[in-house]
PAZAPA-4460 file (N, C-alpha, C; in steps of 0.05 Angstrom, whole numbers, plus 32768, in hexadecimal, padded with zeros to 4 digits):
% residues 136
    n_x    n_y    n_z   ca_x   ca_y   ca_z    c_x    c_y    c_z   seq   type   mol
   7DAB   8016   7FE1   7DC5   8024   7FE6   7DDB   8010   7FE3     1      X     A
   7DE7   8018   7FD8   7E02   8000   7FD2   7E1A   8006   7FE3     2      X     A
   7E20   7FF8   7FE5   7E3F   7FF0   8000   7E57   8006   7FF1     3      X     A
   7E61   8012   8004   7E79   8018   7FFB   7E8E   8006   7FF2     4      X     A
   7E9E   800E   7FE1   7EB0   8004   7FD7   7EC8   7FFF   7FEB     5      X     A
   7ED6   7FE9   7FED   7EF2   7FE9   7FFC   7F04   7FEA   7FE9     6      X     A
   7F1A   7FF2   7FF2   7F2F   7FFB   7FE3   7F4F   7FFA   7FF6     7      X     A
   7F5B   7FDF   7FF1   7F6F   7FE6   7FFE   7F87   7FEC   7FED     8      X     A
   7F9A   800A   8009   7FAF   800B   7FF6   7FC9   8005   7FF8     9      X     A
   7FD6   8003   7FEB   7FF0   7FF5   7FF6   8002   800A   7FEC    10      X     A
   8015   8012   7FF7   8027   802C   7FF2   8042   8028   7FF4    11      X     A
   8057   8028   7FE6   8071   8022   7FE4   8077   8040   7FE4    12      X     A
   8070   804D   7FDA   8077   806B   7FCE   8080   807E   7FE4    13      X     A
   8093   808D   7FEE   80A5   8090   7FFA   8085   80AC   8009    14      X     A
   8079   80BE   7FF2   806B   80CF   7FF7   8051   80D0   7FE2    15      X     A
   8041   80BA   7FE9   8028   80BD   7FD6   8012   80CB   7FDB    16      X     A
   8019   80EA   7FEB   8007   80ED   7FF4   7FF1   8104   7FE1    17      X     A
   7FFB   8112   7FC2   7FEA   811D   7FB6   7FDE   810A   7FAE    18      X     A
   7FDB   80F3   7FA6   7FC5   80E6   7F92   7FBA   80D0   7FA0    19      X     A
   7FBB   80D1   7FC1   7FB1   80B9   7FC8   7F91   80C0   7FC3    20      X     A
   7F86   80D3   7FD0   7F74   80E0   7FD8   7F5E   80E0   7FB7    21      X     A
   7F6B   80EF   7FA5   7F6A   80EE   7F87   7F60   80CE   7F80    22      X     A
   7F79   80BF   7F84   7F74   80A6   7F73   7F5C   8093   7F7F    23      X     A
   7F5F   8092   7F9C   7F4B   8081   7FAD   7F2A   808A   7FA5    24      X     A
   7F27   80A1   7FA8   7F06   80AF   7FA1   7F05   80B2   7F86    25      X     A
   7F17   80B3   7F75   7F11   80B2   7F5D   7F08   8090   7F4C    26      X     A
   7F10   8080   7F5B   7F08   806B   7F5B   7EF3   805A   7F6A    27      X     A
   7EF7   805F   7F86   7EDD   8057   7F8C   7ECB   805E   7F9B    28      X     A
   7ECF   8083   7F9B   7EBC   8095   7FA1   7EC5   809F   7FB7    29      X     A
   7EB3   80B9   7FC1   7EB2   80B9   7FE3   7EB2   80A9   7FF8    30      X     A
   7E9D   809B   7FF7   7E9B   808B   800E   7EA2   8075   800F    31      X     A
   7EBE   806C   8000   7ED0   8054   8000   7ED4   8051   801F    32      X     A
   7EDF   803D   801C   7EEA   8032   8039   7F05   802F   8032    33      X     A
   7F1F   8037   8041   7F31   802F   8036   7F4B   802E   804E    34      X     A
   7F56   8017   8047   7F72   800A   8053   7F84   800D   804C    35      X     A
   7F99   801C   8055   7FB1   8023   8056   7FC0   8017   805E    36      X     A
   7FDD   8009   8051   7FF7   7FF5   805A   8006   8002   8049    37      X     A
   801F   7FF9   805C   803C   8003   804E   8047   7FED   8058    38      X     A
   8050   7FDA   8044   8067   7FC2   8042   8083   7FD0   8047    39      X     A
   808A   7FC8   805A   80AB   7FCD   806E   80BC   7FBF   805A    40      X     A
   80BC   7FD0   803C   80C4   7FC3   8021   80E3   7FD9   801D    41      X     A
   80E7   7FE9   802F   8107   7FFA   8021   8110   7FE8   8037    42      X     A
   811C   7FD7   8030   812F   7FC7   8040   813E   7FC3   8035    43      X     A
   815F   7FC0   8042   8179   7FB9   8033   8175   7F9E   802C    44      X     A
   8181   7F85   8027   8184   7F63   801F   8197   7F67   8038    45      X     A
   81AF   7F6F   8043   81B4   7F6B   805D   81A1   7F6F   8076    46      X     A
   8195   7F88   8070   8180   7F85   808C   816F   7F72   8085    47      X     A
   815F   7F71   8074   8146   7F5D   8070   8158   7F39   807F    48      X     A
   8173   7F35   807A   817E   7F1C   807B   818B   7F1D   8099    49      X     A
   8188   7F33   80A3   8193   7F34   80BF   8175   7F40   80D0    50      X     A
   815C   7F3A   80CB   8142   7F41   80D1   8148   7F58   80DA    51      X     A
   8154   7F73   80D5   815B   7F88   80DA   813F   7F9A   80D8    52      X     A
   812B   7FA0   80D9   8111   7FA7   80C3   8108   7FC2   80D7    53      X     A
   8113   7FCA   80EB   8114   7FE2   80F4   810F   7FF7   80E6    54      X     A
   8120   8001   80E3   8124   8019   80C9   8106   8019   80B0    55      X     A
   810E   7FFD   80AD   80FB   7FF6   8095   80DA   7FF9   809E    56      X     A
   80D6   7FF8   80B4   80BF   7FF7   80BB   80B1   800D   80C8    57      X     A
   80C1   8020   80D5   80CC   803C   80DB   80BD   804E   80B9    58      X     A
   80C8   8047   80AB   80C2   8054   808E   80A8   8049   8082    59      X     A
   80A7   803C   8087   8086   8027   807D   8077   8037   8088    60      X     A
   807E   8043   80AE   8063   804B   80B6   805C   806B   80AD    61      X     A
   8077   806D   80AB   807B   8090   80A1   806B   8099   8089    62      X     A
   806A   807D   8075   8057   8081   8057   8040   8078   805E    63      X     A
   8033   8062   8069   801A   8065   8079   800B   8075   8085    64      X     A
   801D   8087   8094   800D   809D   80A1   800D   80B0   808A    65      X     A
   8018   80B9   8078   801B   80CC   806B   8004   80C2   804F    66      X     A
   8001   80AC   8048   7FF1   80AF   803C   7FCD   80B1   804C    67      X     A
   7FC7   80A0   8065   7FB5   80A8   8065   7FA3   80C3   8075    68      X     A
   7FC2   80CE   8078   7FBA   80FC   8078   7FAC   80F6   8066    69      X     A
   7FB0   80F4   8052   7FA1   8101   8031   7F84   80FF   8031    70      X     A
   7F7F   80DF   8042   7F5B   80DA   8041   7F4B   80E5   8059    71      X     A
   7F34   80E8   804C   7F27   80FD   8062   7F10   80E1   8068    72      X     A
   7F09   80F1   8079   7EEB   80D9   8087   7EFD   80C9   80A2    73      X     A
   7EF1   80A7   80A1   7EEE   8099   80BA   7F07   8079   80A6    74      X     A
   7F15   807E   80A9   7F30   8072   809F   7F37   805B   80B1    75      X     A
   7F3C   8042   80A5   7F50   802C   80B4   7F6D   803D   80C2    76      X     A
   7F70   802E   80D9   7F94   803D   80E0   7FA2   8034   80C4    77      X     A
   7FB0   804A   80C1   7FCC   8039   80AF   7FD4   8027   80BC    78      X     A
   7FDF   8016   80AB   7FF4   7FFB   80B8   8008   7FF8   80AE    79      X     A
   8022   7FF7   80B9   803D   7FE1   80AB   8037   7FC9   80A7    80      X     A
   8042   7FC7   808F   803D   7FA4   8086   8052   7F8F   807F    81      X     A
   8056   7F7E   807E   8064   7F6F   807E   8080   7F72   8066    82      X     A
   8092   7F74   8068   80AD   7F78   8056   80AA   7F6A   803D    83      X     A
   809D   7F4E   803F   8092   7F53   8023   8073   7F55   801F    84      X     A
   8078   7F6B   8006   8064   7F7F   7FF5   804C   7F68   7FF6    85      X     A
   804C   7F49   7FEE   8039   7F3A   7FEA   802C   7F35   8004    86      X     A
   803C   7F2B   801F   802D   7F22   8031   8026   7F37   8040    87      X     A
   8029   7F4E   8039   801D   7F66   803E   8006   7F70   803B    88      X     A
   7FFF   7F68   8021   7FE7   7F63   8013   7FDA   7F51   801E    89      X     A
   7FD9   7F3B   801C   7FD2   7F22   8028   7FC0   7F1F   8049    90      X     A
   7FCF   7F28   8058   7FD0   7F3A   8077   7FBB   7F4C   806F    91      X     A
   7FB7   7F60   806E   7F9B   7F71   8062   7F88   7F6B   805D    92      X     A
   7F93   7F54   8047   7F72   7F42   8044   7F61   7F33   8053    93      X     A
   7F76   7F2D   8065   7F6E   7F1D   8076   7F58   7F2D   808A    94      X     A
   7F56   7F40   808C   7F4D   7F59   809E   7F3D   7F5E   8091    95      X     A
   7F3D   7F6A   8078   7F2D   7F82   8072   7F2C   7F7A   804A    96      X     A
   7F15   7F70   8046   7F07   7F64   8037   7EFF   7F77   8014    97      X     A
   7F1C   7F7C   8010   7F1C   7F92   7FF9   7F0E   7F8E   7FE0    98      X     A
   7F07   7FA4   7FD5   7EF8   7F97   7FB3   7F0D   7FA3   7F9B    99      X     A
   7F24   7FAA   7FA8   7F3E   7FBA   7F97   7F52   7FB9   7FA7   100      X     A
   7F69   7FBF   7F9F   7F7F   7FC2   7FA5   7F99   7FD5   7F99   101      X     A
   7F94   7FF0   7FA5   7FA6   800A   7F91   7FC5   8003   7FA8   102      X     A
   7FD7   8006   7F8E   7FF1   8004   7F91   8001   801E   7F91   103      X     A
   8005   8027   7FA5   8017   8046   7F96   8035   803E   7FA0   104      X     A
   8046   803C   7F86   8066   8039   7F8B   806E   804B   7F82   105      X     A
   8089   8049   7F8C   80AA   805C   7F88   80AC   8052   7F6D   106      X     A
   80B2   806C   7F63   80BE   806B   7F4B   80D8   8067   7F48   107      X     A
   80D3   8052   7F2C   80F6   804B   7F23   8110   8043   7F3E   108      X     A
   811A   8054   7F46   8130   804F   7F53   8129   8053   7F71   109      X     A
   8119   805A   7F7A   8112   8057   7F91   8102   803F   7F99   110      X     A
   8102   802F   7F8A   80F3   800B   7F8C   810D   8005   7F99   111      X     A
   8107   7FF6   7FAC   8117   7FDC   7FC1   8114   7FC3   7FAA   112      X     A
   8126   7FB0   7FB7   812D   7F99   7FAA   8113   7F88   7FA9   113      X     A
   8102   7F8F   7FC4   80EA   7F7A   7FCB   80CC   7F81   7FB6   114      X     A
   80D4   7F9C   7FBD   80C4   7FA9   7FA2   80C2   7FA1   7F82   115      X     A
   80DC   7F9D   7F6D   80DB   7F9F   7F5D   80CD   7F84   7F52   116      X     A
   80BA   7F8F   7F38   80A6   7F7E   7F32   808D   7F7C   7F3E   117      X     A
   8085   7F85   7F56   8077   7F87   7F5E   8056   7F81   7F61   118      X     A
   8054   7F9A   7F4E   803B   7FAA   7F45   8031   7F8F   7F37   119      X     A
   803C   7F7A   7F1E   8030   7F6D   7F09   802E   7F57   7F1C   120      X     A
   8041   7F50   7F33   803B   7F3A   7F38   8022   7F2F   7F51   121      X     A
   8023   7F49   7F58   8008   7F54   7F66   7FF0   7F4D   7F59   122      X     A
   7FF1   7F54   7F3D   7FDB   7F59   7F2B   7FD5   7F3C   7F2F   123      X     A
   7FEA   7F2B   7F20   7FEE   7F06   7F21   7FDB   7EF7   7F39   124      X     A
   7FE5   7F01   7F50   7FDD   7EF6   7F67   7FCA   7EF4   7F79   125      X     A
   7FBE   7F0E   7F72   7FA4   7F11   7F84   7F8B   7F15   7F74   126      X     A
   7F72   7F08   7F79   7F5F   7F0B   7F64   7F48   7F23   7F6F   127      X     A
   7F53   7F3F   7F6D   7F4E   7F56   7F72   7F5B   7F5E   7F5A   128      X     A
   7F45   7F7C   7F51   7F56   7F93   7F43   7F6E   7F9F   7F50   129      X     A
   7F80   7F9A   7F42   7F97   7FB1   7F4B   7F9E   7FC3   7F3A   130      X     A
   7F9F   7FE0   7F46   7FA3   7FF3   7F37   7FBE   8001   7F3E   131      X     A
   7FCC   8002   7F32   7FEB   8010   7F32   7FF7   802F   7F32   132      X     A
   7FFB   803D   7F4A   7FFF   805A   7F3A   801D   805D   7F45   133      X     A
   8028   8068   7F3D   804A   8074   7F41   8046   808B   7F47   134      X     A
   8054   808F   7F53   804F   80A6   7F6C   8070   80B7   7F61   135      X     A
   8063   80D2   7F65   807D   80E3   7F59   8090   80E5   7F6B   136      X     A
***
């Protein structure tokens, strides 16, 4: 019997909640294991510079919980993660020992400043698959 797959996801996306469900099992089946974070990434450059991250983190947990409605079974809590998208990532790993890493962001104009670029530099940084979806 082979180990389920881990799969953590990281969610910028304001409402990823049709394709989380979709993309996670379509990749690495039913009986994935999977971790849910939302980087406290819509932050202004004034709040982020005045550690303001309230709001910001407020909304992190709001896409956290909402993406993991979508998965059925025995689920990690969602978590807020760190404001930036990388040590957000990073933080997770430290935990919970992934064999992937699905990205679902805001499209185009709904990316924060901390956000943009993201997705490739993700890809750069961590020696995990990362898989990218944009969320409508």
């Amino acid at each position: 019997m082979s180990m389920p797959r881990k799969v953590l996801v990281i969610t910028t996306a304001a409402s990823p909640r049709s394709e989380v469900e979709q993309v996670v099992r379509g990749r690495a089946g039913e009986d994935a294991e999977v971790q849910i974070v939302a980087p406290a990434s819509k932050i202004s450059w004034l709040d982020r510079w005045t550690n303001d991250e309230d709001a910001a983190r407020s909304d992190a947990a709001d896409r956290a919980d909402a993406a993991s409605e979508e998965l059925p079974g025995d689920q990690g809590e969602p978590k807020v993660g760190d404001v930036d998208p990388y040590l957000a990532i990073e933080d997770a790993l430290r935990t919970f020992a992934a064999d992937e890493i699905v990205i679902f962001r805001a499209h185009g104009e709904d990316e924060s400043h901390v956000e943009e670029g993201f997705v490739a530099k993700a890809k750069d940084r961590f020696d995990l698959p990362v898989t990218e979806v944009v969320a409508d």
